[in-house]
C-alpha positions in Angstrom: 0.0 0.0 0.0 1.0 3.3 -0.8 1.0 6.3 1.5 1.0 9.8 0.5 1.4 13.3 2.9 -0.5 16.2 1.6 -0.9 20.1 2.6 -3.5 21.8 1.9 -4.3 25.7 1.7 -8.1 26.3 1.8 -10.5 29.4 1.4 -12.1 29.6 4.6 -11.6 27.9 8.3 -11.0 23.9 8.5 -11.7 22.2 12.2 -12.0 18.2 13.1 -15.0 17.1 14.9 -14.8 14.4 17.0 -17.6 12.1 18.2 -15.8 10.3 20.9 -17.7 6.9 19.9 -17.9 4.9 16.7 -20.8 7.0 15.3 -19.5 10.0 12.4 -20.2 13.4 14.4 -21.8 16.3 12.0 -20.5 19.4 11.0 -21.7 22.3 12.6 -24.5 24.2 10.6 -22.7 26.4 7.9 -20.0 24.1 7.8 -18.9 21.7 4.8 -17.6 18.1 5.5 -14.1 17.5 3.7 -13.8 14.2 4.9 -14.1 11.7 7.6 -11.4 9.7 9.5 -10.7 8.3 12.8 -9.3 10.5 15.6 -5.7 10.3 16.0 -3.8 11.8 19.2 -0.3 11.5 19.0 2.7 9.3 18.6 5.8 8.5 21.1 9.1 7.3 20.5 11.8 6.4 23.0 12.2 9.1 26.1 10.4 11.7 25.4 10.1 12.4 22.0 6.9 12.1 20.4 4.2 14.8 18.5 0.6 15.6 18.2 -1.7 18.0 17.4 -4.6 19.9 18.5 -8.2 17.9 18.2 -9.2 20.5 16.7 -6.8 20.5 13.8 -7.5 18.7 10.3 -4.0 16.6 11.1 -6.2 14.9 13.9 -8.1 13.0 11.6 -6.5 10.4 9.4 -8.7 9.2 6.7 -7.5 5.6 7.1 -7.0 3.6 10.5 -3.3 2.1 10.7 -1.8 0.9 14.0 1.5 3.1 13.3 0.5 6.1 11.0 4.2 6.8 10.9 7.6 6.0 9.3 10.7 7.0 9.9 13.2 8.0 7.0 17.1 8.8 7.5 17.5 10.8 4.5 19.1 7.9 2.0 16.5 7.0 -0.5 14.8 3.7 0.4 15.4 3.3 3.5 12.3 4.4 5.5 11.1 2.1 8.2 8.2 1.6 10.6 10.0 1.6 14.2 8.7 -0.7 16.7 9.5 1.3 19.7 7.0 3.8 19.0 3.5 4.1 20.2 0.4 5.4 18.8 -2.4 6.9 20.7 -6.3 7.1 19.3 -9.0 8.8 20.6 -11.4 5.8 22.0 -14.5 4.9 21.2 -16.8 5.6 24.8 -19.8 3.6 25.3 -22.6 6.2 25.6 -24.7 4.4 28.8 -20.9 4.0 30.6 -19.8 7.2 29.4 -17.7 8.4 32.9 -16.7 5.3 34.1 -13.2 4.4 34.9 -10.9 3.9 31.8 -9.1 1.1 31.0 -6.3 0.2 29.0 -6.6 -2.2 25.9 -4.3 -2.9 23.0 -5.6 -2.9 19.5 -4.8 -6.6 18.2 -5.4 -7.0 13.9 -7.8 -4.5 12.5 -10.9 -4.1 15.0 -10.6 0.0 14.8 -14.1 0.2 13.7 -15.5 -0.5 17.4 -12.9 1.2 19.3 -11.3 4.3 17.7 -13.6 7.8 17.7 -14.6 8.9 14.3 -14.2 12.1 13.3 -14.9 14.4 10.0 -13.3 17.4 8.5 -15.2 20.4 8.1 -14.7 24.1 6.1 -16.5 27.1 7.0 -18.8 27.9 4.5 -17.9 31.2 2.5 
């Protein structure tokens, strides 16, 4: 599979909105959707490094679900790598009638991020 970076440069305002369950949240009236993803947090590596952004920023919503939405790259071409010491963190999925109960922990085994990662969706201010 292929993986691409874009940037964009739009016309008006551009905020994520996150549902905090499995369902897609709206846009707010007078808003456009661009697109809908799950909500991504941030990454860690070793120590302290790590980065995130803002929920409210496009960046937090990735289109597509992967375990590790990054790679690393040292500059030589061909020779980027996924590194297994780094973590990823998604915005869970609550359960609406356990909404403010304790948290727990979990680990996301093979592809089950459609009943555990928030959905979000990308919206512009309409003009």
């Amino acid at each position: 599979m292929a993986f691409r970076c874009s940037v964009c440069e739009a016309s008006a305002n551009v905020i994520a909105v996150h549902s905090q369950t499995t369902e897609l949240p709206n846009c707010p009236s007078s808003w456009t959707p661009l697109w809908e993803g799950y909500s991504f947090v941030m990454e860690t590596g070793l120590g302290a490094e790590g980065s995130g952004q803002p929920l409210v920023s496009p960046g937090s919503c990735l289109e597509n679900f992967h375990k590790m939405p990054f790679i690393e790259c040292n500059g030589n071409p061909g020779t980027c790598k996924y590194d297994s010491s780094h973590y990823s963190y998604w915005l869970a999925a609550l359960n609406k009638t356990d909404m403010f109960g304790k948290p727990g922990s979990w680990n996301i085994p093979g592809h089950i991020s459609e009943n555990r990662i928030s959905r979000c969706q990308v919206c512009m201010k309409q003009m």
